[in-house]
N, C-alpha and C positions, 0 to 999 in steps of 0.2 A: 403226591395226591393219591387217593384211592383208587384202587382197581376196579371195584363197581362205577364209579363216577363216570370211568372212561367209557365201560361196557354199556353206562344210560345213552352216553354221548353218540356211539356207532349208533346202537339200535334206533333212536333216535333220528338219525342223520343219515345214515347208511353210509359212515365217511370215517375210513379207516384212522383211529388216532394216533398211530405209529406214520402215516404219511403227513399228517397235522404236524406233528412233534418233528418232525426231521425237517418242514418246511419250517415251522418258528427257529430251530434252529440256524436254517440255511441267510435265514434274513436278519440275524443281527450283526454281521459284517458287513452287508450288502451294499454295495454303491448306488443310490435311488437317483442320482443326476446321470446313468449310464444306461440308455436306451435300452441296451440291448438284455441286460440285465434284470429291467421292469418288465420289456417283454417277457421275458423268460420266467418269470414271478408269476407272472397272469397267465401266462398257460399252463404253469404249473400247478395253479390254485384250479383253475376252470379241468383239468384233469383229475385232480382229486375231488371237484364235486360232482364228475358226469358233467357239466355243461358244456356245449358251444358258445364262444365268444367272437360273436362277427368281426372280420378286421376294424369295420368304423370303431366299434366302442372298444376295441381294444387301441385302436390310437387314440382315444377319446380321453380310457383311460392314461395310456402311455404320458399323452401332452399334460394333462393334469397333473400326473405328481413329477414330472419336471418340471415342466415351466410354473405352475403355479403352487412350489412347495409344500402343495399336501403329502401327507403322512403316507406311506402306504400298509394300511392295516388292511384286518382284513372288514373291516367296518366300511372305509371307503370302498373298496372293492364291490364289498353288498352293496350297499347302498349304490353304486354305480350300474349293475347289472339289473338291481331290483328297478332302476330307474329308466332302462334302457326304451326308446321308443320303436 
Protein backbone atom coordinates (compact mmCIF):
# COMPACT_ATOMS: atom_id res chain seq x y z
CA UNK A 1 0.00 0.00 0.00
CA UNK A 2 1.22 3.67 -0.18
CA UNK A 3 3.28 5.36 2.25
CA UNK A 4 1.09 8.46 2.28
CA UNK A 5 -2.16 6.36 2.75
CA UNK A 6 -0.61 5.24 6.10
CA UNK A 7 0.78 8.79 7.00
CA UNK A 8 -3.39 10.04 6.24
CA UNK A 9 -4.10 7.13 8.63
CA UNK A 10 -1.80 8.18 11.86
CA UNK A 11 -2.54 11.81 11.33
CA UNK A 12 -5.82 11.04 11.32
CA UNK A 13 -6.04 8.72 14.16
CA UNK A 14 -3.08 9.42 16.11
CA UNK A 15 -2.62 5.40 16.00
CA UNK A 16 0.67 4.31 15.08
CA UNK A 17 0.39 1.96 11.88
CA UNK A 18 3.39 -0.03 12.42
CA UNK A 19 1.49 -1.14 16.06
CA UNK A 20 -1.89 -1.67 13.61
CA UNK A 21 0.30 -3.97 11.23
CA UNK A 22 1.97 -6.10 13.87
CA UNK A 23 -1.47 -6.52 15.70
CA UNK A 24 -3.23 -7.79 12.22
CA UNK A 25 -0.41 -9.72 11.97
CA UNK A 26 -0.43 -11.24 15.46
CA UNK A 27 -4.30 -12.31 15.02
CA UNK A 28 -4.31 -14.50 12.00
CA UNK A 29 -3.10 -17.60 13.97
CA UNK A 30 -4.79 -16.68 16.95
CA UNK A 31 -6.94 -19.03 19.09
CA UNK A 32 -10.51 -16.73 19.52
CA UNK A 33 -12.10 -19.79 21.90
CA UNK A 34 -8.92 -19.11 24.46
CA UNK A 35 -9.88 -16.69 27.07
CA UNK A 36 -6.89 -15.71 27.79
CA UNK A 37 -5.68 -14.85 24.47
CA UNK A 38 -9.01 -12.55 23.51
CA UNK A 39 -8.16 -10.86 26.62
CA UNK A 40 -4.98 -10.11 25.53
CA UNK A 41 -6.27 -8.95 22.03
CA UNK A 42 -8.43 -6.35 23.81
CA UNK A 43 -5.94 -4.79 25.78
CA UNK A 44 -3.70 -4.79 23.29
CA UNK A 45 -6.07 -2.98 20.75
CA UNK A 46 -7.45 -0.62 23.86
CA UNK A 47 -3.46 0.28 24.30
CA UNK A 48 -2.93 1.13 20.84
CA UNK A 49 -5.82 3.49 20.89
CA UNK A 50 -5.19 5.32 24.31
CA UNK A 51 -8.27 3.86 25.78
CA UNK A 52 -9.49 2.41 29.14
CA UNK A 53 -11.43 -0.67 28.79
CA UNK A 54 -13.40 -1.26 32.22
CA UNK A 55 -13.18 -4.96 33.30
CA UNK A 56 -17.29 -5.35 32.78
CA UNK A 57 -16.96 -4.68 28.96
CA UNK A 58 -13.92 -6.23 28.56
CA UNK A 59 -15.83 -9.50 29.75
CA UNK A 60 -18.62 -8.43 27.87
CA UNK A 61 -16.54 -8.43 25.26
CA UNK A 62 -14.46 -11.47 26.28
CA UNK A 63 -18.03 -13.68 26.56
CA UNK A 64 -19.11 -12.50 23.25
CA UNK A 65 -16.71 -13.69 20.86
CA UNK A 66 -16.54 -17.11 22.69
CA UNK A 67 -19.56 -18.08 23.55
CA UNK A 68 -21.35 -16.41 20.86
CA UNK A 69 -18.84 -16.96 17.93
CA UNK A 70 -18.40 -13.54 16.79
CA UNK A 71 -15.61 -12.52 14.80
CA UNK A 72 -13.19 -10.77 16.41
CA UNK A 73 -12.32 -7.74 14.12
CA UNK A 74 -11.72 -4.79 14.98
CA UNK A 75 -15.31 -3.69 13.81
CA UNK A 76 -16.81 -5.70 16.61
CA UNK A 77 -14.44 -4.36 19.06
CA UNK A 78 -15.63 -0.58 17.90
CA UNK A 79 -18.78 -1.24 17.82
CA UNK A 80 -18.60 -2.64 21.29
CA UNK A 81 -16.79 0.17 23.16
CA UNK A 82 -18.66 2.77 20.96
CA UNK A 83 -21.67 0.89 22.54
CA UNK A 84 -20.60 0.79 25.92
CA UNK A 85 -23.18 2.14 28.62
Amino acid sequence: MDNQFFKNIEKKTGVNMKDILELANSLQHANFKDEKTVRHVIQRIAQIANRKVPKELEDQIVKTIIQNGKQLDFSTIANMLNNKK
